[in-house]
C-alpha positions as CSV (number, residue, x, y, z in Angstrom):
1,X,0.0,0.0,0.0
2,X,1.5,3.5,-0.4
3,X,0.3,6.8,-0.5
4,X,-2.2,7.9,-3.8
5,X,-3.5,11.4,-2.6
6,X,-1.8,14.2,-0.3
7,X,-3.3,16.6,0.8
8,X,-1.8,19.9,0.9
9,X,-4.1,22.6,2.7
10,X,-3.8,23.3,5.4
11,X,-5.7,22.4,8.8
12,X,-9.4,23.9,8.6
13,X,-10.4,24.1,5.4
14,X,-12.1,21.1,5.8
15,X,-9.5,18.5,5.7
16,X,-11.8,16.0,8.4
17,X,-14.7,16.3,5.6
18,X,-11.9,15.5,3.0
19,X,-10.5,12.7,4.9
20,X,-14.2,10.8,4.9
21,X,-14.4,11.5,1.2
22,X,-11.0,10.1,0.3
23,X,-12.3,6.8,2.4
24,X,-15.4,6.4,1.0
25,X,-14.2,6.5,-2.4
26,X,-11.7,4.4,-1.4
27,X,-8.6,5.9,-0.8
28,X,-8.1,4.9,3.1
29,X,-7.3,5.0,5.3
30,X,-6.3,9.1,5.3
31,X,-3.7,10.3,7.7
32,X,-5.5,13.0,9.4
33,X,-4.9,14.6,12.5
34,X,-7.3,12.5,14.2
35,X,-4.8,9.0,12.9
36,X,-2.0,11.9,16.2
37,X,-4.6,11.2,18.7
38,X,-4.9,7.1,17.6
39,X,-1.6,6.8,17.7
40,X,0.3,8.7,20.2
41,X,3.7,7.2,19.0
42,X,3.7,9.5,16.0
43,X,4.0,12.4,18.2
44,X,7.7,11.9,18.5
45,X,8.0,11.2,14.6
46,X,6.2,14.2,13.3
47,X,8.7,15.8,16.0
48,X,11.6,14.7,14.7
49,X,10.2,15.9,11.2
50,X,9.7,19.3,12.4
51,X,13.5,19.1,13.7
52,X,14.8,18.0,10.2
53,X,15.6,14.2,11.3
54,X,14.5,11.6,8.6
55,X,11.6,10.3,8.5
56,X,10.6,6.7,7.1
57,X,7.3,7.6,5.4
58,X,6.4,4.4,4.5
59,X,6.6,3.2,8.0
60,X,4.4,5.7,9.2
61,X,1.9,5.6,6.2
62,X,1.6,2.1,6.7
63,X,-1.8,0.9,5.9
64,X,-2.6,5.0,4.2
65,X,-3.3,5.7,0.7
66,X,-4.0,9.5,1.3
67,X,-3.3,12.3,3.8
68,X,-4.4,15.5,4.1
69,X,-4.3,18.4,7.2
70,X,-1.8,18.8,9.6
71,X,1.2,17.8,10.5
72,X,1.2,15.7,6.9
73,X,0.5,18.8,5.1
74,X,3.3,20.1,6.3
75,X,5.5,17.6,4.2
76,X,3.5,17.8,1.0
77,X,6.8,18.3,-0.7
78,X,8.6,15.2,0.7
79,X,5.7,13.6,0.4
80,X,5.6,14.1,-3.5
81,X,8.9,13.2,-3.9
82,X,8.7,10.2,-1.7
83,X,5.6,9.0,-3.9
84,X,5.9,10.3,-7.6
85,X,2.6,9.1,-8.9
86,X,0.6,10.2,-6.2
87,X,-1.8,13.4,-6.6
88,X,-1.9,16.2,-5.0
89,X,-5.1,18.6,-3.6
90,X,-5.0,21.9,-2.2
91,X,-7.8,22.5,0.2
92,X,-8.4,26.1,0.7
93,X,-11.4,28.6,1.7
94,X,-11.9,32.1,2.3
95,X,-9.0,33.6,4.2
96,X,-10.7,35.5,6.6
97,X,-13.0,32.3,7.3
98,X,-10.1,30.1,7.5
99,X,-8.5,32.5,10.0
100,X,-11.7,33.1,12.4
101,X,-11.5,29.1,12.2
102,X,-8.0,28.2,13.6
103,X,-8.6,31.2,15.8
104,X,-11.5,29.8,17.3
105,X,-10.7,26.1,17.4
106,X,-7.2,23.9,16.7
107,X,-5.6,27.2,18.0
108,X,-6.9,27.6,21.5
109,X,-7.1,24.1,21.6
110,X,-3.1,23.7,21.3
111,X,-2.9,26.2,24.3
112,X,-5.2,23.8,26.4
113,X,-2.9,21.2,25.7
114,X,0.2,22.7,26.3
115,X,-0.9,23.8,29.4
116,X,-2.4,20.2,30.1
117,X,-0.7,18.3,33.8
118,X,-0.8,15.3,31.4
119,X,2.0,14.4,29.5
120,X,1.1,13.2,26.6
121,X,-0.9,16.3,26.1
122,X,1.7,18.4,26.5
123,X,3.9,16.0,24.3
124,X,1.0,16.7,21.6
125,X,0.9,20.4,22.0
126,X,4.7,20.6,21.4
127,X,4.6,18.7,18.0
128,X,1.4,21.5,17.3
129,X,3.6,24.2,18.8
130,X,7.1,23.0,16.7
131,X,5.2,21.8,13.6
132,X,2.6,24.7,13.1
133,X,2.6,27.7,15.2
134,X,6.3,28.2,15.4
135,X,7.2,26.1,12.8
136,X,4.5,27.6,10.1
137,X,3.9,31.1,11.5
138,X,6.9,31.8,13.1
139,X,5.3,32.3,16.7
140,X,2.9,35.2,14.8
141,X,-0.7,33.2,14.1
142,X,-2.2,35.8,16.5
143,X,-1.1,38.9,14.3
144,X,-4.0,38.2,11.8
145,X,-2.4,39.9,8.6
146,X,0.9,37.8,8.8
147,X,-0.6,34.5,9.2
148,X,-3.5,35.0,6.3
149,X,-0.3,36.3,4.3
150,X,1.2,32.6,5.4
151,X,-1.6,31.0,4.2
152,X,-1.8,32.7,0.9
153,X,2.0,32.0,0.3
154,X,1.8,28.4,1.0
155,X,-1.0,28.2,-0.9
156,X,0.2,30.0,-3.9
157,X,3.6,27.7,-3.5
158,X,1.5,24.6,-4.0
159,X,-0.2,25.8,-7.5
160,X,3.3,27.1,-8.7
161,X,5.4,23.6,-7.4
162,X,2.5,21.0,-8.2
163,X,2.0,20.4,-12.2
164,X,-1.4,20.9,-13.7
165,X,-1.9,17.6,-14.0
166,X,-1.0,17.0,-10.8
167,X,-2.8,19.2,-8.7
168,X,-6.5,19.8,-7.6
169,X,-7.6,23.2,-5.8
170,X,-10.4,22.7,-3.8
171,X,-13.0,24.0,-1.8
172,X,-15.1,21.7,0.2
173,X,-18.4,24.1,-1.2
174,X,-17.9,21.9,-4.4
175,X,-19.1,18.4,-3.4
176,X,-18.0,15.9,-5.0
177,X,-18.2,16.3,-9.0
178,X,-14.5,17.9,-9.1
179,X,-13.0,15.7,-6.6
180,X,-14.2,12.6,-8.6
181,X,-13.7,13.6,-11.9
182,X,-10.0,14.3,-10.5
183,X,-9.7,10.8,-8.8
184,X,-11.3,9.5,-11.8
185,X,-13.8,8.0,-9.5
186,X,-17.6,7.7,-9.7
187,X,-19.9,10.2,-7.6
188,X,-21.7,8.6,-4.6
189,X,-25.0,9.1,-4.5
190,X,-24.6,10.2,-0.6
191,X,-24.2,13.8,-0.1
192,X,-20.5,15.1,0.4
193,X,-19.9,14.8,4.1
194,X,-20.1,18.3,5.9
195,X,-18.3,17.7,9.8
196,X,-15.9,19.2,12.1
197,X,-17.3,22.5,11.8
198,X,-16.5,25.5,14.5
199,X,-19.6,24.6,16.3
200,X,-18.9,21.1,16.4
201,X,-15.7,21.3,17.2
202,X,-16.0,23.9,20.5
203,X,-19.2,21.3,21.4
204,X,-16.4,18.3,21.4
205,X,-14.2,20.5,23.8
206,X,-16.8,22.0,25.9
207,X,-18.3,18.0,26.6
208,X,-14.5,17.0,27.3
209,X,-14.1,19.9,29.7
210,X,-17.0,18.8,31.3
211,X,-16.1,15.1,31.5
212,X,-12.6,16.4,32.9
213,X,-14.5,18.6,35.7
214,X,-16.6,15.6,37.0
């Protein structure tokens, strides 16, 4: 098995929604965030990525035939030279949405972590910390104008690095008609799965909060 699709946007721009797609039409399983929290062993191999150590992709791809959001998309470079023939789609959204987005979600959420008494929180929050909001934005995601610049760069690097042929831009808004024309899969008669947004998201910390409190 070996990776077919990486995904390249970055976190909130409806990677979770993507991930479920690529599965269903049968590109799984997707490395995801949510593949971190299953397997806390990773932490220490997307850390040694952000520090510039090797990293055996096929190891930790084992059992993956896509990826998409953070840390992977972090790699997307490595990741297409590690796997020529695989495809590449750039996940993106309004800027100013994407930014209220992390700002109200993955962002505070990372803080939480760090400042967690449980280890492997805080082991989590430091990959986040290393990977993403040091590592991506420099230790700037609050200053609003640098980090939408960040965004726009790194997504402007994709189009001009990935080939035509190559590459799809995407917004989850489109269903499923350009994602499967792409894939050169057939469109489920299901609707394109809509989850993980902001609501949802601050619901799943608020109920963990609350679960931590009792």
């Amino acid at each position: 098995m070996t990776i077919r699709v990486i995904g390249a946007g970055f976190g909130r721009n409806g990677t979770l929604s993507l991930k479920l797609a690529l599965e269903q039409l049968g590109f799984d399983k997707c490395y995801h965030m949510m593949e971190v929290f299953q397997h806390p062993d990773h932490v220490r191999i997307w850390r040694d990525a952000a520090a510039g150590r090797p990293v055996d992709w096929d190891a930790l791809f084992e059992g993956y035939q896509s990826s998409c959001d953070w840390p992977s998309c972090t790699f997307w470079q490595e990741q297409m030279a590690h796997y020529p023939d695989a495809r590449v789609i750039l996940s993106e959204r309004d800027p100013e949405r994407w930014y209220q987005s992390v700002m109200s979600t993955i962002y505070p959420g990372s803080l939480a972590q760090r400042a967690s008494d449980d280890p492997a929180n805080q082991a989590w929050a430091a990959m986040a910390f290393e990977l993403v909001w040091d590592g991506t934005f420099h230790g700037r995601i609050e200053d609003k104008d640098y980090a939408i610049a960040t965004y726009l760069a790194h997504n402007q690097k994709v189009k001009d690095t990935v080939p035509a042929d190559r590459l799809l831009v995407y917004q989850a808004s489109e269903g499923w008609q350009p994602l499967c024309a792409f894939l050169g899969c057939e469109v489920p008669a299901t609707p394109y799965p809509q989850v993980n947004t902001t609501e949802e998201f601050q619901g799943r910390v608020h109920d963990a909060q609350a679960q931590q409190q009792q």
